[in-house]
Each structure stands twice: as structure tokens, then as C-alpha cells.
C-alpha positions in Angstrom: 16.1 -9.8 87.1 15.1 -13.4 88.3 17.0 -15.2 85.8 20.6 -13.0 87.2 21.4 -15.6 89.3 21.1 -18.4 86.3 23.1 -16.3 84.5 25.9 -16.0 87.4 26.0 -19.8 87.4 26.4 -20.2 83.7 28.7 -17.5 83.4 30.8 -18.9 86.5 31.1 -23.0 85.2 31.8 -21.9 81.6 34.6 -19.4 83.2 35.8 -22.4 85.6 36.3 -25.3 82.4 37.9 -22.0 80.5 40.8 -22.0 83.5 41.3 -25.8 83.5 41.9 -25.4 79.7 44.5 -23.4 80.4 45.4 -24.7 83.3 46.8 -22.0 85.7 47.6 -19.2 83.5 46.0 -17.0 80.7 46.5 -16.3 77.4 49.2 -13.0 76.8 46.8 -10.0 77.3 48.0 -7.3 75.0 47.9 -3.4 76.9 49.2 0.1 76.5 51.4 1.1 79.2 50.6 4.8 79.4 52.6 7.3 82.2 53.7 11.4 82.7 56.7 11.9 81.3 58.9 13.6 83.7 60.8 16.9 83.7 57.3 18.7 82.7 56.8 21.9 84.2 55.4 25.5 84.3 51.9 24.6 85.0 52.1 23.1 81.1 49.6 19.7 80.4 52.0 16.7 81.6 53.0 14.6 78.6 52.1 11.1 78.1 54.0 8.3 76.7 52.2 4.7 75.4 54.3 1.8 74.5 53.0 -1.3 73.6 53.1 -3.8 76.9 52.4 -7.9 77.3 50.6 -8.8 80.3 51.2 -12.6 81.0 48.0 -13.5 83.6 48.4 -16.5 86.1 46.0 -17.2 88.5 47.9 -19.8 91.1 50.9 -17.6 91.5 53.4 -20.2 89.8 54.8 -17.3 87.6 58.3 -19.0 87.4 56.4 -22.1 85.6 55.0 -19.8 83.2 57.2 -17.6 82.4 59.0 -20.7 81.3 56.9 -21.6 79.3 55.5 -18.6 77.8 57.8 -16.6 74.7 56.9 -13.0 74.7 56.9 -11.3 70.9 59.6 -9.7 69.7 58.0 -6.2 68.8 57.8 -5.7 72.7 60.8 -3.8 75.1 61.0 -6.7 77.4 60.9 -3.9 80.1 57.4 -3.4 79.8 56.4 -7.2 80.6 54.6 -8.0 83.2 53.6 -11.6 84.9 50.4 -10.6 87.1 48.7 -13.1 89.4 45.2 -12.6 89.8 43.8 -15.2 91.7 40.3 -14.2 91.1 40.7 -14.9 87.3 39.0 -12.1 86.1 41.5 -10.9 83.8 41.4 -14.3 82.3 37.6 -14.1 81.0 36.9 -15.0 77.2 36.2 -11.9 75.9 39.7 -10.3 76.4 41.0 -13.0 74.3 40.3 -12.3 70.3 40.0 -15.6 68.3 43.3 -15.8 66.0 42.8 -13.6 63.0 40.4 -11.1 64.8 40.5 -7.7 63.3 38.7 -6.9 66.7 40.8 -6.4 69.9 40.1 -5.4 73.2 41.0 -2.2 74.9 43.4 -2.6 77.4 45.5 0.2 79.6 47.8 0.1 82.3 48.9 2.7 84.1 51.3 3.5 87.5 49.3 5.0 90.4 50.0 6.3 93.6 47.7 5.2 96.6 46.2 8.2 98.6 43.2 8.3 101.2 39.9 8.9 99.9 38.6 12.2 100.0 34.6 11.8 100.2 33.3 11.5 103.5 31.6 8.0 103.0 35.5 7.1 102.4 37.0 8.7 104.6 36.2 6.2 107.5 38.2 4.0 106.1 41.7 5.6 106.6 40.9 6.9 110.1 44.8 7.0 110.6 47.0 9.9 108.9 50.2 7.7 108.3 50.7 5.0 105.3 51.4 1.2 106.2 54.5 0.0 104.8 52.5 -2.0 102.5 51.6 0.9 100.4 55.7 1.2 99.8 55.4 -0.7 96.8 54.9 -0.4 93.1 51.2 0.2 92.5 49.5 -0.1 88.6 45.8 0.4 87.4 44.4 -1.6 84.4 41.6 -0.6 82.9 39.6 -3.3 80.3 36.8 -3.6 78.1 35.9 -7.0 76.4 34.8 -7.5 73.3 31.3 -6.9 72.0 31.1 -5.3 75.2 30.7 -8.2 77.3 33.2 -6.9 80.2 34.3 -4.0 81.5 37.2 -4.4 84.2 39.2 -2.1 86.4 41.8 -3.9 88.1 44.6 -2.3 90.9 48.2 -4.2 91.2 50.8 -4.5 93.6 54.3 -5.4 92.7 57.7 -4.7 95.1 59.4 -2.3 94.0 60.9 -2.6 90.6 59.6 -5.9 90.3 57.8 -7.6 87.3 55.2 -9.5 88.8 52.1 -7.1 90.5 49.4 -9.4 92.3 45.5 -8.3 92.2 44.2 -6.6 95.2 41.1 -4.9 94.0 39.0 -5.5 91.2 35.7 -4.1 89.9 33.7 -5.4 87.0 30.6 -5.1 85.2 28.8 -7.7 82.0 26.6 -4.6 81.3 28.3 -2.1 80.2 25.4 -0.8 77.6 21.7 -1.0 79.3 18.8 -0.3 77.1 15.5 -0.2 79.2 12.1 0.4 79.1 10.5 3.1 80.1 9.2 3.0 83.7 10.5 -0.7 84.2 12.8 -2.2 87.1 16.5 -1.8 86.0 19.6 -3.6 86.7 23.2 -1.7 86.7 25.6 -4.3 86.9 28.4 -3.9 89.0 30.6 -6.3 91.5 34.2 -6.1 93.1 36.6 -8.7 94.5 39.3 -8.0 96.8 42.7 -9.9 97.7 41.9 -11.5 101.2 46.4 -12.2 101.4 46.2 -8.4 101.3 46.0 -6.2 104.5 43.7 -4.0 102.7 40.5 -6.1 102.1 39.7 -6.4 105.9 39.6 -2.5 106.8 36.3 -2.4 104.9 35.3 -0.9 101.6 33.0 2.4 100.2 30.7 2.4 97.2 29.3 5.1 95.3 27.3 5.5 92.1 27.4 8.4 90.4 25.5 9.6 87.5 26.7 11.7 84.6 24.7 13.2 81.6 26.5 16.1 79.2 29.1 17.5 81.5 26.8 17.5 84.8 27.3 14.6 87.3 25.4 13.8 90.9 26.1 11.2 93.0 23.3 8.8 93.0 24.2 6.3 95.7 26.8 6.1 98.1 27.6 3.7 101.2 30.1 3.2 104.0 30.0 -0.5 104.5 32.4 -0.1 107.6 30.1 1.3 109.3 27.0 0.5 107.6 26.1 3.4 106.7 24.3 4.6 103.5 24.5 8.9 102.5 20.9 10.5 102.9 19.7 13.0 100.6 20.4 11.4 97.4 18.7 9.4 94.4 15.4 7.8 96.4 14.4 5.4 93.3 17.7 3.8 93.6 18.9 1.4 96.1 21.5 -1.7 96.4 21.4 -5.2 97.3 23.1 -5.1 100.8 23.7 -8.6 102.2 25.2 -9.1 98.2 27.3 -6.3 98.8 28.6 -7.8 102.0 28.8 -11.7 101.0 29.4 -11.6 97.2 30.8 -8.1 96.2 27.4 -7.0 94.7 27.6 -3.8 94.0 24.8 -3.6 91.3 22.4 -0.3 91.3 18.4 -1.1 91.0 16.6 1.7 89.6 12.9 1.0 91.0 11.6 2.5 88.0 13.7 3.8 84.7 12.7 7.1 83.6 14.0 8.8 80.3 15.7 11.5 83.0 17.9 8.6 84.1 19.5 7.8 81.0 23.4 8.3 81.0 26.5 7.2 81.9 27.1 5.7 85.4 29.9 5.1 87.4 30.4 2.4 89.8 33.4 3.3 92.4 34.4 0.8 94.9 36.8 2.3 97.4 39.3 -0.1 99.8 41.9 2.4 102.4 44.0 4.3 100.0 42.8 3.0 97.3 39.9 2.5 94.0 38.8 1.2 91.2 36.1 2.2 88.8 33.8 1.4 85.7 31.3 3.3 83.8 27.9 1.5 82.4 25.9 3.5 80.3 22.2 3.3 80.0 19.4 4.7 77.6 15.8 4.5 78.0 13.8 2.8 74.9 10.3 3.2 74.6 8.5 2.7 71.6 5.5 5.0 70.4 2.1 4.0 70.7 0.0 5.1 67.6 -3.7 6.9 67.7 -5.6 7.8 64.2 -7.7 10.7 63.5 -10.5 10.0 63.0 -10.6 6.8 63.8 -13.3 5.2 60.6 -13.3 7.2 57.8 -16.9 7.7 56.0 -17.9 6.3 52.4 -15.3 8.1 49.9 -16.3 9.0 46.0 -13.7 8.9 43.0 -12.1 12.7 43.2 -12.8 13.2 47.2 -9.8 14.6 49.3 -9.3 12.8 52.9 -7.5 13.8 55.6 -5.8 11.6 58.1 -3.7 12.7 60.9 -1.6 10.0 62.8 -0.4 10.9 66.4 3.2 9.1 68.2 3.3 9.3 71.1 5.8 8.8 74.5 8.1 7.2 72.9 12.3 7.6 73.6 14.9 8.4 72.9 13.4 11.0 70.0 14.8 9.2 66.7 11.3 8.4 64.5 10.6 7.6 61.2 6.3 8.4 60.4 5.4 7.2 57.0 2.3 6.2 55.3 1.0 3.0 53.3 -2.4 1.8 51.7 -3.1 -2.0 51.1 -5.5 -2.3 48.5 -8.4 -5.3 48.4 -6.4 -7.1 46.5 -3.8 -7.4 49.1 -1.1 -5.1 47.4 0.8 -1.8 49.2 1.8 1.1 48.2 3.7 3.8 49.4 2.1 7.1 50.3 4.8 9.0 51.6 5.8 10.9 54.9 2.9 13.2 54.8 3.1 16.4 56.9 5.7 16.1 59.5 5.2 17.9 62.3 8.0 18.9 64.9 8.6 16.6 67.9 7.6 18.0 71.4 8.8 17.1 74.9 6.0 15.6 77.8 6.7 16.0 81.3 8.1 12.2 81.8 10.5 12.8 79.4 8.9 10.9 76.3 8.1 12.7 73.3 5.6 13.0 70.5 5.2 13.9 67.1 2.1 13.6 64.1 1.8 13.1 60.8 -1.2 14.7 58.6 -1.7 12.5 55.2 -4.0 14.6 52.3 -5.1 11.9 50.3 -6.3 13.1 46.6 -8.3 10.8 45.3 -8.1 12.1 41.8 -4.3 11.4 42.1 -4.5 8.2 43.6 -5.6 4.9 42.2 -7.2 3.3 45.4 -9.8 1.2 44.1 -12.5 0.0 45.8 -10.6 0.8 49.0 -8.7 -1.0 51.5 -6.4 0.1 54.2 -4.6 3.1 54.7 -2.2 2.4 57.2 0.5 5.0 59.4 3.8 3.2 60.0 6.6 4.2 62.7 10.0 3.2 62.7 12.0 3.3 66.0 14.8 1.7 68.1 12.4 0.2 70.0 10.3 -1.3 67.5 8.3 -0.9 64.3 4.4 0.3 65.2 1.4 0.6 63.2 -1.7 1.8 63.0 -4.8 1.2 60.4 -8.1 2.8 59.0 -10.4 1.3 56.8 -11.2 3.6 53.2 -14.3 2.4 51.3 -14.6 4.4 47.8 -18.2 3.4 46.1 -19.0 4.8 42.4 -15.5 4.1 41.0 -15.0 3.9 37.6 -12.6 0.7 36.8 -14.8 -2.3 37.5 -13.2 -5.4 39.3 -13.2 -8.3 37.3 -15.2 -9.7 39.9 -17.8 -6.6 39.4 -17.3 -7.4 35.2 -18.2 -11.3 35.4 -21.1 -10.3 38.0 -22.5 -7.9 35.4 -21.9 -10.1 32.1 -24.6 -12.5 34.4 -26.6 -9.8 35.2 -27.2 -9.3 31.4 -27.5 -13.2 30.3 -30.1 -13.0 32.8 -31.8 -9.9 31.7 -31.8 -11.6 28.2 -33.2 -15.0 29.0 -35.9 -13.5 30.3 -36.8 -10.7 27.7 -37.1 -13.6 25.3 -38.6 -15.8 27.5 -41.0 -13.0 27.6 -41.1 -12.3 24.0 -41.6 -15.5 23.3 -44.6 -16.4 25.5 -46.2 -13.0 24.5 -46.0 -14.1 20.5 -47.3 -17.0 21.4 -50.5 -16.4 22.7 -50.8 -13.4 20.4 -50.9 -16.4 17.7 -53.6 -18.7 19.8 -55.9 -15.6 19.8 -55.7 -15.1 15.8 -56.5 -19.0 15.2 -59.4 -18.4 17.6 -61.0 -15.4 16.3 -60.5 -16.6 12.4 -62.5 -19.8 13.6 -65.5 -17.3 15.0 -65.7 -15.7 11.5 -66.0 -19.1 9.5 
């Protein structure tokens, strides 16, 4: 979290020499234009139409230069063209642009919306008056974006006079992370920022933001603020908070979770509301905690040729519940083998959220070539990183020799000789002084 601001200055000068490339305008931003069909009735689904649209993206409004100087492709209804001017650039940034020959593209929607007041009470402030300004009386259009590689995620609402080709941005919101994997108990950063149209007459009546959570069908709302009054909604998530004077001076909407627990992985939903209006993105975020690895026991005793051991490795509070236990031995001589998954047993659920799961190894001896021992070793594959935990075997009275053991006993023996003749030889000896003596007595 201390480097984010680094990262916002990289992020902004390599973004500001990308618009001098190109000058004033974008590349063509390919987008499905998607909209109701009409004449639907009888309470059926609405039908949808998508057609293939070009979005031609300025950013100093000079839209008559460009268009002049810009050739849209021939498999598009020139109907669905649209020159948008979006002075804050960010439908300009690098990952919505595919290098030529890409087989990736980005996703890109646009749809036609119609502005209404908010209905949430931390909202609702914001359109105190029941009647719509004339500037609503317009041609509005959401675009929705995600980068590629996932490096973006835009949302982006447009205003255009009626039956005119050229919206302008009013409200954008925007996040670089839209997949956050974090550790377990750690600070965590959602990001999440917005940039409003100051020509519009929208961006000074104040703005909303809420954060909601979602997580297989169920959804809460996490945080939520009224930043005309200054207020922020009670009762809700108490580990989460926001950066408030960001919020105010630089459209920093990003949620900090104090501490990341496996209960808060999911999908989140950053919605920044402006009078009669919104835009939204969704970051998701999983919680990734390797296991941490316990043997039992923990030193094995002395093992003999034909003995059966038992080992029983233990993960534990690891997430999300994806493991792979498996078992290895590296010999003396430096050389592994593969022992198998052992006994698997099933994976159980702690209060935090973290789970756990062992592994029982029977180790035959008889069946098993091990030596004179070495290291039996559990192994643990996850997301989060391989893990591993060792325990010495020593096996005495085996029956293959090292050559080591071989050379040591061809000495013991060239030893064991010397000395038996050395022996020998001094004993005949003096066996043969004692006959000259006692032949010279009887003369």
C-alpha cells in the first residue's frame, strides 16, 4: 500500500507521453451496441439486439479534426459510429488497444440509458428536487470496459444531444485491480476511483458511494457514503473503511479491508452515484494462504530392514481449499523418489475460514529400498505456494553394503591380515631361538 502512490505516478506519465503520441485523439475503440428491441410485450423477457459499433475517442473536443482524419471500416453501419470526447482520457488507456494481430481483444459494451434519481437513501440527498433539469433532455449511453490482461476495468456515462453522434464523458469510474488475491489476515486494497465532467451541471451537486459485497447469490452492502453531506451509513462492514480526503480531492474511492479474512473473498462492487445518475465496476477478490506443515512424530527412532513406519503429515489453515499432499524420500546419496499420496484424509473447515487436511504414509520397509536412510519428506502443492516438511529415517543392519562400508571392510581385513602374520611370524620365530638354545644345553 505505500508504493500506490509510485504506482499512480508511473501509471499517470506513461498515460500522459501515450496522449502526446497520439496527439488529441485515441485509437478506434471497437464496442457492441446492445438495446431492447421495441414492440415487446405481455410481461415476455425484452429482446436484445448487438451490432458491431466504432467508438472514435478524442480527448480535446476537436471531433471535426478527427473525424477528418479518421476512416471508419467498412463492415460497420455508419449509424452506429460514435466520436466521444472524454477529456479525462480514460477511455484512451493502453490496454483497450490490442497490438496489431492480437487474437486478444477487449470487452467493450455500450448501451442507451435513461437517467433516474437514486433510490438508496445515502443517494437520495442528492436529487432533493422531484423535477428533471433540462440537461437530462438529452441522449444518455453507458459503456462498460475491461482491459486486457485485466489491467482496467471502466464504466463510463455519455451525453450526446439528441440524435447526435458525438456523447461527451460526465462520469467515469475505474479500477487497475480488478482480480485481488490476498493474504490471509493482511491489509487489503480494493481499487476504485471516479472522475466527473466539471463543464457538466451534474459534478457540483455532490456524489454517493457504496461498496457492496456479493458471494453465490447473497449480496450486503459493505460501505456506503453521502459525500454531500458527509455522511457515512452506520451499521455496516466495521473492518472496512475509505480514504476520505482522497475521496474528496482525487476521486478515491478505494475500499481498505483492515484485515482480509477468507469470509471476505468475493466479488465487490464499487458504485459511484452523481444526481440521476451511476456508474459501476466489480473487483473480485480471493483470499490465498498457504498451509503450514507439522510431522508426526516429529524424529523417527533407529529403523531395521523389514520394519513398518508410520508418518502422518498435518496442512493446515490454508485457502482457498485446492491441495495437492504427496510424499518423497531423498536417500544419502542425494537421490528422490516418489512415495506416493499416502492416506488422504478429507479436508475440514476452522472457524477463520482456513482449512486443513493430513496425510498418513505406511512405509514397508521390506518393499522399499531405503538404504541407509535419508529423508522422508511431505510435500504440499497450492496456489499459494509449494510447502514442505522433513524427517530424518536412519535404517542400521541393512543388507546391501555402501561401497563406502565395502572399501572400509576390504581395510579392515588387510589389517586383520598384517597382523596375524605379523603375529605368526614373530611367534615362529622365537619358537626357533628356543630349539637352538635347548639343543646347545644337551651338547
Amino acid at each position: 500500500m505505500a508504493d500506490a502512490p509510485l504506482v499512480c505516478t508511473l501509471s499517470l506519465l506513461a498515460f500522459s507521453c501515450f496522449l502526446q503520441a497520439y496527439g488529441g485523439s485515441c485509437p478506434v475503440l471497437e464496442c457492441w451496441f446492445v438495446q431492447e428491441k421495441m414492440g415487446r410485450g405481455g410481461g415476455f423477457p425484452a429482446a436484445m439486439t448487438q451490432v458491431k459499433s466504432l467508438l472514435h475517442i478524442m480527448t480535446d473536443g476537436q471531433s471535426q479534426r478527427t473525424k477528418s482524419q479518421q476512416q471508419d471500416s467498412s463492415d460497420v453501419d455508419s449509424e452506429i459510429v460514435y466520436y466521444i470526447n472524454d477529456p479525462a482520457g480514460m477511455l484512451c488507456h493502453p490496454s483497450l488497444y490490442p497490438h496489431r494481430g492480437s487474437v486478444q481483444k477487449p470487452q467493450c459494451e455500450m448501451n442507451p440509458i435513461q437517467p433516474h434519481p437514486a433510490t438508496i437513501q445515502w443517494a437520495a440527498a442528492l436529487t432533493d428536487s422531484a423535477l428533471s433539469p433540462i440537461y437530462l433532455q438529452a441522449d444518455w449511453f453507458s459503456v462498460a470496459l475491461q482491459g486486457l490482461n485485466r489491467q482496467l476495468v471502466l464504466s463510463s456515462v455519455m451525453r450526446a444531444p439528441t440524435a447526435d453522434k458525438e456523447p461527451i464523458v460526465v462520469l467515469s469510474v475505474f479500477s487497475k485491480t480488478v482480480l485481488v488475491e490476498a493474504r490471509h489476515r493482511e491489509p487489503t486494497l480494493l481499487d476504485c476511483g471516479f472522475w466527473t465532467n466539471p463543464s457538466s451541471p451534474l459534478s457540483g451537486s455532490g456524489f454517493a458511494v457504496e461498496w457492496r459485497f456479493q458471494f453465490r447469490g447473497e449480496g450486503r452492502t459493505i460501505v456506503a457514503y453521502d459525500g454531500k453531506n458527509d455522511r457515512l451509513a452506520k451499521g455496516l462492514e466495521e473492518e472496512a473503511t475509505l480514504d476520505f480526503e482522497g475521496l474528496h480531492k482525487k476521486g478515491n474511492a478505494s475500499l481498505i479491508l483492515q484485515e482480509a479474512k477468507v469470509h471476505h473473498s468475493g466479488t465487490y462492487i464499487c458504485t459511484v452515484y452523481l444526481p440521476y445518475l451511476l456508474a459501476q465496476v466489480s473487483i473480485n477478490l480471493e483470499i490465498v494462504e498457504p498451509p503450514s506443515l507439522s510431522l508426526h512424530p516429529s524424529a523417527l527412532p533407529l529403523t531395521v530392514p523389514g520394519q513398518v513406519v508410520n508418518i502422518q503429515c498435518e496442512a493446515s489453515g490454508f485457502a482457498p481449499h485446492s491441495l495437492e499432499m504427496s510424499w518423497e524420500f531423498r536417500g544419502a546419496d542425494g537421490k528422490s523418489m516418489s512415495l506416493g499420496s499416502g492416506s488422504v484424509t478429507g479436508q475440514r473447515q476452522g472457524w477463520d475460514g482456513t482449512y486443513s487436511q493430513s496425510s498418513r504414509l505406511v512405509l514397508d520397509t521390506t518393499k522399499v529400498d531405503l538404504g541407509r536412510g535419508g529423508e522422508v519428506i511431505c510435500v504440499a502443492a497450492h496456489r499459494g505456494g509449494m510447502r514442505q516438511a522433513s524427517v530424518t529415517l536412519n535404517v542400521i543392519g541393512f543388507s546391501s553394503p555402501s561401497i563406502e562400508d565395502s572399501m572400509g571392510m576390504v581395510g579392515v581385513a588387510l589389517v586383520l591380515y598384517g597382523l596375524i602374520k605379523f603375529l605368526s611370524w614373530t611367534f615362529t620365530s622365537s619358537g626357533s631361538d628356543e630349539a637352538d638354545s635347548k639343543e646347545k644345553k644337551e651338547k
